[in-house]
Kinemage of the C-alpha trace (Angstrom):
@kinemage 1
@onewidth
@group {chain A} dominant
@subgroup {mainchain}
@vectorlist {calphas} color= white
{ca unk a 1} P 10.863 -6.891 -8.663
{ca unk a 2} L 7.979 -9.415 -9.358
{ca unk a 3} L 6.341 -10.265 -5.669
{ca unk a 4} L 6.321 -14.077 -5.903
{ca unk a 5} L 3.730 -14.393 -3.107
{ca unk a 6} L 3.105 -17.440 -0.744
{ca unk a 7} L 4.168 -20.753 -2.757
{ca unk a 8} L 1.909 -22.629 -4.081
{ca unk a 9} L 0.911 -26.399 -2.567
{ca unk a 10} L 3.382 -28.841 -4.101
{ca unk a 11} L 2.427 -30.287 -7.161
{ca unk a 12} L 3.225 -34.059 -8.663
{ca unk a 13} L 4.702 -35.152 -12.161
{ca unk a 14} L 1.142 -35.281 -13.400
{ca unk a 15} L 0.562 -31.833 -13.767
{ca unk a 16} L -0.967 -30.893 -17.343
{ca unk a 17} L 1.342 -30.366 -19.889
{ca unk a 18} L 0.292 -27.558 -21.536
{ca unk a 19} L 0.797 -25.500 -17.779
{ca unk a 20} L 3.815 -24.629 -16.617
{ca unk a 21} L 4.003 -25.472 -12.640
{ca unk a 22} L 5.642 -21.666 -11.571
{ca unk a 23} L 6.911 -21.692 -8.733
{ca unk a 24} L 6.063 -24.578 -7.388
{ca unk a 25} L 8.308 -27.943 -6.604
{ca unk a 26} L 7.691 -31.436 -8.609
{ca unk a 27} L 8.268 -34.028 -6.480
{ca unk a 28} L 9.377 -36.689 -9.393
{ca unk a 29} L 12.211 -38.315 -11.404
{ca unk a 30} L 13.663 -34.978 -13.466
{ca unk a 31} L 13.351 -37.407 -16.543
{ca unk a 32} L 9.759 -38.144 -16.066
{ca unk a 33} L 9.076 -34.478 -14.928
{ca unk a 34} L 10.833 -32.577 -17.232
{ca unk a 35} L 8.620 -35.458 -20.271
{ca unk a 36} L 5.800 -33.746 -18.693
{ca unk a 37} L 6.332 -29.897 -19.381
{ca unk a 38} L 5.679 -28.392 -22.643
{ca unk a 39} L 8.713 -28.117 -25.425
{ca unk a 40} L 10.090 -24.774 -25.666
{ca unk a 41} L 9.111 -23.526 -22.482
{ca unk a 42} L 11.680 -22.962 -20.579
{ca unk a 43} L 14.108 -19.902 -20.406
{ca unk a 44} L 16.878 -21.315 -18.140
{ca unk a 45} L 18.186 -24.823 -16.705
{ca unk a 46} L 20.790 -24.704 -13.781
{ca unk a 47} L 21.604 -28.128 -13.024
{ca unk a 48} L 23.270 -29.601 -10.467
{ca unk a 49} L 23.018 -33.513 -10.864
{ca unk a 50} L 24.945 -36.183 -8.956
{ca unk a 51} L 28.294 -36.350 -8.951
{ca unk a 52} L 28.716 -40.421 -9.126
{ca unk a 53} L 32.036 -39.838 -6.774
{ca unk a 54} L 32.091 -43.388 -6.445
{ca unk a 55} L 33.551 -43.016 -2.730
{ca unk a 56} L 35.298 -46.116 -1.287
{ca unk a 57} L 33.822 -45.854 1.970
{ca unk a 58} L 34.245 -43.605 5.026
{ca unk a 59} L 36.501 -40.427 5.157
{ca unk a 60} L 38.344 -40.087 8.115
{ca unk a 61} L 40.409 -36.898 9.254
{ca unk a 62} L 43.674 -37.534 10.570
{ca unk a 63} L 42.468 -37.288 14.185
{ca unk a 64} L 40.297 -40.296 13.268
{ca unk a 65} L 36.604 -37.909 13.412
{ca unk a 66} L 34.515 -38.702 10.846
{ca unk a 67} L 34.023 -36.452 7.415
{ca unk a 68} L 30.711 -35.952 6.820
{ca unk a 69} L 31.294 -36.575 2.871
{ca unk a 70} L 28.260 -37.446 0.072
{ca unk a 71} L 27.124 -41.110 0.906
{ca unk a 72} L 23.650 -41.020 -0.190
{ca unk a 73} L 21.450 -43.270 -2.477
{ca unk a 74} L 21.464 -40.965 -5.046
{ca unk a 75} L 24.747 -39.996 -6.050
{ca unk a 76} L 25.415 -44.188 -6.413
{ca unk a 77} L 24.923 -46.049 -10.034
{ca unk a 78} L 25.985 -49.473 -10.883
{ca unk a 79} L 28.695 -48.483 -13.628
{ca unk a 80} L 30.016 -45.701 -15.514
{ca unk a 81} L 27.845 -46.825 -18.493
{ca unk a 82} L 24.983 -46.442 -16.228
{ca unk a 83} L 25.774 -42.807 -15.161
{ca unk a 84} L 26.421 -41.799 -19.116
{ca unk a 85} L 22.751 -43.603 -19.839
{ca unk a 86} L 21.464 -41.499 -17.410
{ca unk a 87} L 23.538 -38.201 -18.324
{ca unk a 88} L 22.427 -38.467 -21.879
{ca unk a 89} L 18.966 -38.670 -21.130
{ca unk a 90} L 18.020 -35.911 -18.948
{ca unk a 91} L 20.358 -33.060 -21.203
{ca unk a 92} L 17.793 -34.734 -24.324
{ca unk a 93} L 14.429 -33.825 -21.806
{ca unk a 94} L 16.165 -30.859 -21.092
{ca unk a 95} L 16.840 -29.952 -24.677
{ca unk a 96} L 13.315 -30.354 -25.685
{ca unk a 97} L 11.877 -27.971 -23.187
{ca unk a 98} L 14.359 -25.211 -23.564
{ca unk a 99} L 13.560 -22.363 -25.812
{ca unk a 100} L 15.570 -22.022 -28.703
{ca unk a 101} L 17.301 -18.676 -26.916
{ca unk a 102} L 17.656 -20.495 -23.598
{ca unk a 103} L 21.029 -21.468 -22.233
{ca unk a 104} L 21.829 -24.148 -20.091
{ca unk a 105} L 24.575 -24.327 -16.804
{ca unk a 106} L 25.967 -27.779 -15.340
{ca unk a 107} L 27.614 -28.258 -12.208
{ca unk a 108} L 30.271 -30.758 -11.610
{ca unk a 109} L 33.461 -32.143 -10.141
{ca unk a 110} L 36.239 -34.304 -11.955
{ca unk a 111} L 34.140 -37.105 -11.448
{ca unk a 112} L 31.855 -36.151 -13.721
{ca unk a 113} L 32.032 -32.961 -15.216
{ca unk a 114} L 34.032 -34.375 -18.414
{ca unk a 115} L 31.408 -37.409 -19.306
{ca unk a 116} L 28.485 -34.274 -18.975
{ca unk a 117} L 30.699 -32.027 -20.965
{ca unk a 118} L 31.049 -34.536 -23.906
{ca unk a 119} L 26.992 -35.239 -23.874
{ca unk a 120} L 26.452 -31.751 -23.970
{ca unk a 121} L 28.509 -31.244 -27.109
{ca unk a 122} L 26.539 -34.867 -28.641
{ca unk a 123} L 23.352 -32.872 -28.276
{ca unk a 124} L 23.895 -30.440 -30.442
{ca unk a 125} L 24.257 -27.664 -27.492
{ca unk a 126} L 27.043 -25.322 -28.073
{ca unk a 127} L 29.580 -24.804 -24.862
{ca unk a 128} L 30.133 -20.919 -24.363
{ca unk a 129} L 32.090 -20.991 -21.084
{ca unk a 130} L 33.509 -23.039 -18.926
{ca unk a 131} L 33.731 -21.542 -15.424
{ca unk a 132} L 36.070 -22.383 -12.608
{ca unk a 133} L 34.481 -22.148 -8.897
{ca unk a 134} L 37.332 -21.713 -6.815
{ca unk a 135} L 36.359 -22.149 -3.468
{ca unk a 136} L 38.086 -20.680 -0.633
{ca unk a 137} L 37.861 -22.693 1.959
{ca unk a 138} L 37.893 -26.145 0.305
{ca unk a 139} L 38.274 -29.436 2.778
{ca unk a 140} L 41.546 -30.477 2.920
{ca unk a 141} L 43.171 -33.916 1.405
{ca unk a 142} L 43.457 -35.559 4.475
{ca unk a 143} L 45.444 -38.452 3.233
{ca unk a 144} L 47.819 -36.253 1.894
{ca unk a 145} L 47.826 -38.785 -1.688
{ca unk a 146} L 46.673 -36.015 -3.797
{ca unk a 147} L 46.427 -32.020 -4.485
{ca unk a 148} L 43.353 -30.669 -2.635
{ca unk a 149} L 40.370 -30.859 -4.289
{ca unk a 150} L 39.916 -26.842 -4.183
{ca unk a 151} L 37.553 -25.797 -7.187
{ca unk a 152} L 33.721 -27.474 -9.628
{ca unk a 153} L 33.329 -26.438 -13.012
{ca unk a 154} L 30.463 -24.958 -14.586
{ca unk a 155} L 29.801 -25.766 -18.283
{ca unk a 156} L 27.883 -23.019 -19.391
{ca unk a 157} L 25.867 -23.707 -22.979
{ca unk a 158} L 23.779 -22.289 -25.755
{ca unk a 159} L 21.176 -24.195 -27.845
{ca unk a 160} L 23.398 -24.392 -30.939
{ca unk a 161} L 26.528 -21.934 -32.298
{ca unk a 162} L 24.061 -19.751 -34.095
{ca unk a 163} L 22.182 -19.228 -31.314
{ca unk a 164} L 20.756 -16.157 -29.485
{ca unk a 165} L 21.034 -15.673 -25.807
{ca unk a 166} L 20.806 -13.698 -23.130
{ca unk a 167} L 23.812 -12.608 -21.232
{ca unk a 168} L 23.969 -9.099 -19.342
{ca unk a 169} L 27.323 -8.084 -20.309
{ca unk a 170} L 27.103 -4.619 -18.352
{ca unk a 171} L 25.512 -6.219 -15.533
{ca unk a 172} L 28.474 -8.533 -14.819
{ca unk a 173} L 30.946 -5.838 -15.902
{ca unk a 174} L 29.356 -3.379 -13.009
{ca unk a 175} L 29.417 -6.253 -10.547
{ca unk a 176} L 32.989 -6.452 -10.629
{ca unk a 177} L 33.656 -2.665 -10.684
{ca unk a 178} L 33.981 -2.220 -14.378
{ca unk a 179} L 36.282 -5.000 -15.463
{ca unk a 180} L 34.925 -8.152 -17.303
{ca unk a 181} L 34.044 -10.832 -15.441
{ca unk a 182} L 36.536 -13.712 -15.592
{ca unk a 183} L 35.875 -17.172 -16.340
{ca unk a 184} L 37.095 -18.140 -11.976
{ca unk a 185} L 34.876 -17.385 -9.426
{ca unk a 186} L 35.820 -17.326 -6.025
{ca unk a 187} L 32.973 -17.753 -3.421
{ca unk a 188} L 33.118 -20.049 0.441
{ca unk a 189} L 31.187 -23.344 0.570
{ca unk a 190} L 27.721 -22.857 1.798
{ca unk a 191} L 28.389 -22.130 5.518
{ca unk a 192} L 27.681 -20.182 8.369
{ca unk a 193} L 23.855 -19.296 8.769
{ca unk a 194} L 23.056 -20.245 4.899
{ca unk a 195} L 24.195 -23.520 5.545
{ca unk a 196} L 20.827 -26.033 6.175
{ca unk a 197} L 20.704 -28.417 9.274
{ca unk a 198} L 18.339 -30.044 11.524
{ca unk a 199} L 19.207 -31.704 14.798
{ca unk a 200} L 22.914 -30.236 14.313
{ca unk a 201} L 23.158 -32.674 11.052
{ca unk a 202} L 23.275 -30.916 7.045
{ca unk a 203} L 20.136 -31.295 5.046
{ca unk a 204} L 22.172 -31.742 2.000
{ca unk a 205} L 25.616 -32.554 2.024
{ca unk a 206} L 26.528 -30.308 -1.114
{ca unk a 207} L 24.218 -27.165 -0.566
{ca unk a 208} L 25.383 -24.622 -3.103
{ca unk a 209} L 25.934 -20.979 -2.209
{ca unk a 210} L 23.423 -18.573 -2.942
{ca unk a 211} L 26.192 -15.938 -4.283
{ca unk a 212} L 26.855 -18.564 -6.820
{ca unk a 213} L 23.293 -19.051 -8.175
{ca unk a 214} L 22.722 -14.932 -7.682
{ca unk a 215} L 25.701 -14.232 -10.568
{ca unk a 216} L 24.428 -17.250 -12.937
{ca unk a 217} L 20.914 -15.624 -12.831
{ca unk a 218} L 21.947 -12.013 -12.995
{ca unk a 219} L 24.407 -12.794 -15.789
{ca unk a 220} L 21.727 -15.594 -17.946
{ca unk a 221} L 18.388 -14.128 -17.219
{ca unk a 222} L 15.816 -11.192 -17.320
{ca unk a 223} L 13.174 -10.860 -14.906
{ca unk a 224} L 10.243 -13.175 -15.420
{ca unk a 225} L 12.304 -15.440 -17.171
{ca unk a 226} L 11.716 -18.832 -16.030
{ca unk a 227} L 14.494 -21.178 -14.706
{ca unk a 228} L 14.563 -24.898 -14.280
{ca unk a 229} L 16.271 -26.909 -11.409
{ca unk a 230} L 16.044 -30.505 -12.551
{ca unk a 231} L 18.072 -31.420 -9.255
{ca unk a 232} L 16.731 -29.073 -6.750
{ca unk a 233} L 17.880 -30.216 -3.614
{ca unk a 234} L 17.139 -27.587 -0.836
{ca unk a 235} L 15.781 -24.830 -3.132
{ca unk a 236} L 18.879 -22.718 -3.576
{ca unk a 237} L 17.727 -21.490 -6.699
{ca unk a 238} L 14.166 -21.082 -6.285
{ca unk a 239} L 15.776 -18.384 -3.278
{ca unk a 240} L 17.912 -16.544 -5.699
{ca unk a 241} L 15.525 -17.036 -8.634
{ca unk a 242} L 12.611 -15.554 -5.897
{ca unk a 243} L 15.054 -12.706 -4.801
{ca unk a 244} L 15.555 -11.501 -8.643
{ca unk a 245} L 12.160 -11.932 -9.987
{ca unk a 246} L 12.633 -14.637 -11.784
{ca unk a 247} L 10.232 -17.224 -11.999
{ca unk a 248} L 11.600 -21.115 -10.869
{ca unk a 249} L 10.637 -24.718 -11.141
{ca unk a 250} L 11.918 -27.035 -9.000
{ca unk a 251} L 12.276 -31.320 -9.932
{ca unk a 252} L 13.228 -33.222 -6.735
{ca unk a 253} L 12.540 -36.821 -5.714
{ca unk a 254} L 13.719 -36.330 -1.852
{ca unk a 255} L 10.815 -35.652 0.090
{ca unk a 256} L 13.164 -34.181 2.931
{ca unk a 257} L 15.073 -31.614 0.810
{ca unk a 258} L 11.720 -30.897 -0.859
{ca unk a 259} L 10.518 -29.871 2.685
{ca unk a 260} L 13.220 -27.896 3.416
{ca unk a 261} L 13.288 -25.869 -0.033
{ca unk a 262} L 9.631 -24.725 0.591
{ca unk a 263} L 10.623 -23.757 3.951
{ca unk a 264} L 13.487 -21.669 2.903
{ca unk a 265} L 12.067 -19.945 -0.141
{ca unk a 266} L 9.004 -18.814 2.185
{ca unk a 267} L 10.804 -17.559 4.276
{ca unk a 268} L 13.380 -15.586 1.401
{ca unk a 269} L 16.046 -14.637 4.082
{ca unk a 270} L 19.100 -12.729 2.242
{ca unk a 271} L 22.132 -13.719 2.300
{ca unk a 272} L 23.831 -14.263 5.646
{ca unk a 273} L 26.935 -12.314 5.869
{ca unk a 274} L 29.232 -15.538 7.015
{ca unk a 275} L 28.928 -16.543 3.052
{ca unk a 276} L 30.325 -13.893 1.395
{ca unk a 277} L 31.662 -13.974 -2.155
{ca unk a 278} L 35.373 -12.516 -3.384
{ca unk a 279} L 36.829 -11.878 -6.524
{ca unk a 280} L 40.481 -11.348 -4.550
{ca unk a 281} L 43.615 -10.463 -6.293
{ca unk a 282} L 46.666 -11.819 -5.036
{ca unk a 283} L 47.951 -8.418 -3.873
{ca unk a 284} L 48.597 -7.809 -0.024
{ca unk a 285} L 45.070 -5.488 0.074
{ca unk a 286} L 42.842 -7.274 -1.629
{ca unk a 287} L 40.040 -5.884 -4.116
{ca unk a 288} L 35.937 -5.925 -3.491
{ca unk a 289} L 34.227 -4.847 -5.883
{ca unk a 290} L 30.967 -2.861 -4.695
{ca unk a 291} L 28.743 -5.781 -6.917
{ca unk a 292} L 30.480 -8.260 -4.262
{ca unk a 293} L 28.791 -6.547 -0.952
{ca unk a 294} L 25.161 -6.509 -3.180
{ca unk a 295} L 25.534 -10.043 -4.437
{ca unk a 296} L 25.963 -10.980 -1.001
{ca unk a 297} L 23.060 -8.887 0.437
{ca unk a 298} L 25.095 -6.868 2.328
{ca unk a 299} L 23.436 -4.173 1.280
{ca unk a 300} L 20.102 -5.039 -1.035
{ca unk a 301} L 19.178 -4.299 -4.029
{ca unk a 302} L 16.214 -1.051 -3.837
{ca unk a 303} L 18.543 0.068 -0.798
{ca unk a 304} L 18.808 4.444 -1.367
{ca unk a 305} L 21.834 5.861 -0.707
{ca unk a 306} L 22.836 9.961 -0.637
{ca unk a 307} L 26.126 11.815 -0.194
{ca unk a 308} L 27.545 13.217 3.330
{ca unk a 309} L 25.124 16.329 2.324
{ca unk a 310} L 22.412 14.627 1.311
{ca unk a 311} L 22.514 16.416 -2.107
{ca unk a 312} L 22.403 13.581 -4.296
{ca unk a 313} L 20.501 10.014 -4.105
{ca unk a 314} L 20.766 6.851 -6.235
{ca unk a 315} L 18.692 3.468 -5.572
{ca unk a 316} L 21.331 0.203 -6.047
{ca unk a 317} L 20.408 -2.165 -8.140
{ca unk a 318} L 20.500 -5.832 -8.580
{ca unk a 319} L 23.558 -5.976 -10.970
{ca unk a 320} L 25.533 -3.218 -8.863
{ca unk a 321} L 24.971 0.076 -10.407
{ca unk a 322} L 23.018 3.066 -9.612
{ca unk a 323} L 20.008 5.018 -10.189
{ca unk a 324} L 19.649 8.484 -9.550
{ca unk a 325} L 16.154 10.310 -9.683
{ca unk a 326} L 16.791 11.935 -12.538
{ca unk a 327} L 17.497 8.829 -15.035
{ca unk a 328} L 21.344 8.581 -14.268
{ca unk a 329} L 22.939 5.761 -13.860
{ca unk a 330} L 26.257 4.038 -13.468
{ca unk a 331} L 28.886 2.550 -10.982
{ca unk a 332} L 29.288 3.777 -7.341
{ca unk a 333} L 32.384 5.635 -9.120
{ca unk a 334} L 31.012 7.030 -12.350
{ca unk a 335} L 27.543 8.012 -11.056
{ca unk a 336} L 29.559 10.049 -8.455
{ca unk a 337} L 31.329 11.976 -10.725
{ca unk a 338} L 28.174 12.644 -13.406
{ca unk a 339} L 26.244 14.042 -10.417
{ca unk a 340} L 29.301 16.320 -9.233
{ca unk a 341} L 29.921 17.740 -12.367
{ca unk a 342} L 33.484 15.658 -11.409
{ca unk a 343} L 36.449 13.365 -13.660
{ca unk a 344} L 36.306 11.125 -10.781
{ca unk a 345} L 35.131 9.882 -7.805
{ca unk a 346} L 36.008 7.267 -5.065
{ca unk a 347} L 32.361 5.623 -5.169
{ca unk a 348} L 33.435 4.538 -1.384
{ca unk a 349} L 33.537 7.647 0.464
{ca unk a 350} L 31.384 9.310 -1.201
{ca unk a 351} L 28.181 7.190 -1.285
{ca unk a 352} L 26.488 6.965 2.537
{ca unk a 353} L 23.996 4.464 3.537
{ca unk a 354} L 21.710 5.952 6.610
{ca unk a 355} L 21.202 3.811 9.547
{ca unk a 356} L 19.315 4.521 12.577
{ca unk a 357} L 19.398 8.231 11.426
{ca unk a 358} L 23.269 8.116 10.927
{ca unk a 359} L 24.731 8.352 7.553
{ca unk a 360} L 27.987 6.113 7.539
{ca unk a 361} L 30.401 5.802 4.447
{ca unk a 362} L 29.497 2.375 2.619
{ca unk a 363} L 33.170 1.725 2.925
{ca unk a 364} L 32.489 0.641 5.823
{ca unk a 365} L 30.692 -2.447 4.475
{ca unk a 366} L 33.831 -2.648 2.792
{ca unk a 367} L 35.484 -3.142 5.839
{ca unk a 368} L 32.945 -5.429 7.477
{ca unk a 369} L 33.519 -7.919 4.515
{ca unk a 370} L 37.427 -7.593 4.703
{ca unk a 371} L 37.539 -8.594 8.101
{ca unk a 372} L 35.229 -11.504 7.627
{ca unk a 373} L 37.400 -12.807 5.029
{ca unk a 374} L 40.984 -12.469 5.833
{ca unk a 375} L 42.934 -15.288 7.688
């Protein structure tokens, strides 16, 4: 993995345009900033942008305590036709610097998500996906006037129909134990120890979770590809992007959540294990896939694990698979059966992880994640 070093000092929209600002945070408009940078630059855009949820004042819970929802100035325009003005012209700036094998993922909610997903399709980008985050522990409709408000979409997009892209087919496939990845995620909000504050307050009132921004990269980029955050927020994926070798740009206006981003991606703390991701199936024991407990950082990427006899070791890596010493490599299952000479083998018990001289069964991460999960 590429060693990302000590972040560079901040730099401002004025940078020159022929130099790409890696690594570093823009402290601008994302229209103005994103004019600046050179066409055809960029590998990668993840883009979470304001919402516009046009919220008719406070939220109250039914105990009458106060929900700390998205009030700030930057999630407010002045009408719908502003918002679409607005929409329109940061996908064009975005457009221009992508490279013509780039993709392109949008965040959004019902408020927004549909206007974004018919300027994408103006543009001349070509939707590929759309993905459903289901979250699973989604706040409550506490006026009880409508369903819960329990999943975002993703709009995931290609430069044109005809277009080449990257996506790591077998890296997603391994992730979730070899089966395809669906098209719904399921991960928590961004709690727990991941979750930003100072003085007891959030730093950003829609922080996304790192497990989120860790598939989108693993599944959309190689290493040393560079990825764009026009809407950066708290650095989220300049943390991932650092974790996975990829190179990042940041755009954000907010001086605070700039502050906060360079602190966090600095500091490149794995994830916390309060903010775990699932894929669970509605059966009474639920599935984890062995990708889930490294996409969490539960246990890292570069971690070396053996058998109960120490014959055999494999190094995970960052999608979820295996690599033994001698050029083997496959899921916790199928590398454990190539090395035994085997049909099969339960990946589970039979791969160890050694801990203060002990070797314990990583099923017993497993475990750890089950019980932080369940109800």
């Amino acid at each position: 993995m590429r060693d990302m070093g000590v972040l560079e000092k901040v730099k401002r929209a004025e940078a020159p345009k022929a130099v790409l600002p890696l690594d570093q945070i823009i402290r601008s408009d994302c229209i103005a900033a994103m004019r600046a940078l050179p066409p055809k630059s960029v590998d990668m855009i993840f883009a979470d942008p304001p919402y516009n949820l046009q919220l008719g004042g406070d939220l109250s819970r039914p105990d009458g305590s106060h929900v700390d929802a998205v009030t700030d100035a930057w999630d407010k325009f002045d009408s719908l036709s502003a918002y679409d003005a607005f929409t329109r012209a940061w996908l064009a700036e975005a457009r221009r610097i992508l490279k013509d094998d780039a993709t392109i993922w949008v965040i959004g909610s019902y408020h927004n998500i549909f206007k974004v997903g018919a300027a994408i399709q103006d543009l001349g980008y070509w939707i590929l996906n759309d993905i459903v985050w289901r979250k699973s522990n989604p706040m409550p409709n506490f006026k009880g006037t409508r369903f819960t408000n329990a999943h975002e979409t993703l709009i995931w997009a290609s430069m044109g129909e005809k277009a080449r892209y990257t996506f790591n087919y077998r890296s997603m496939k391994t992730l979730n134990d070899e089966l395809q990845m669906r098209s719904d995620w399921e991960f928590p909000v961004c709690g727990g120890q991941e979750r930003l504050k100072k003085g007891g307050v959030k730093v950003h009132p829609t922080q996304k979770p790192e497990a989120l921004l860790y598939r989108i990269l693993l599944a959309c980029t190689k290493p040393g590809d560079v990825v764009l955050d026009p809407f950066f927020g708290t650095g989220t994926t300049g943390a991932v992007a650092k974790r996975l070798g990829r190179r990042w740009i940041g755009i954000e206006r907010e001086h605070g959540y700039c502050d906060a981003a360079i602190e966090r991606i600095e500091a490149a703390l794995p994830l916390d294990e309060s903010a775990l991701a699932t894929m669970q199936s509605p059966r009474s024991a639920p599935r984890v896939s062995f990708g889930t407990i490294v996409e969490n950082g539960m246990l890292p990427a570069g971690t070396v694990l053996s058998d109960a006899r120490r014959r055999f070791r494999a190094v995970v890596r960052a999608d979820g698979s295996l690599l033994a010493p001698g050029g083997e490599a496959g899921s916790i299952h199928k590398l454990g059966a190539v090395l035994q000479g085997a049909p099969a083998c339960n990946g589970w018990t039979f791969w160890h992880i050694e801990r203060d001289g002990v070797l314990t069964p990583i099923d017993s991460l497993r475990q750890v994640y089950l019980l932080a999960t369940q109800p």
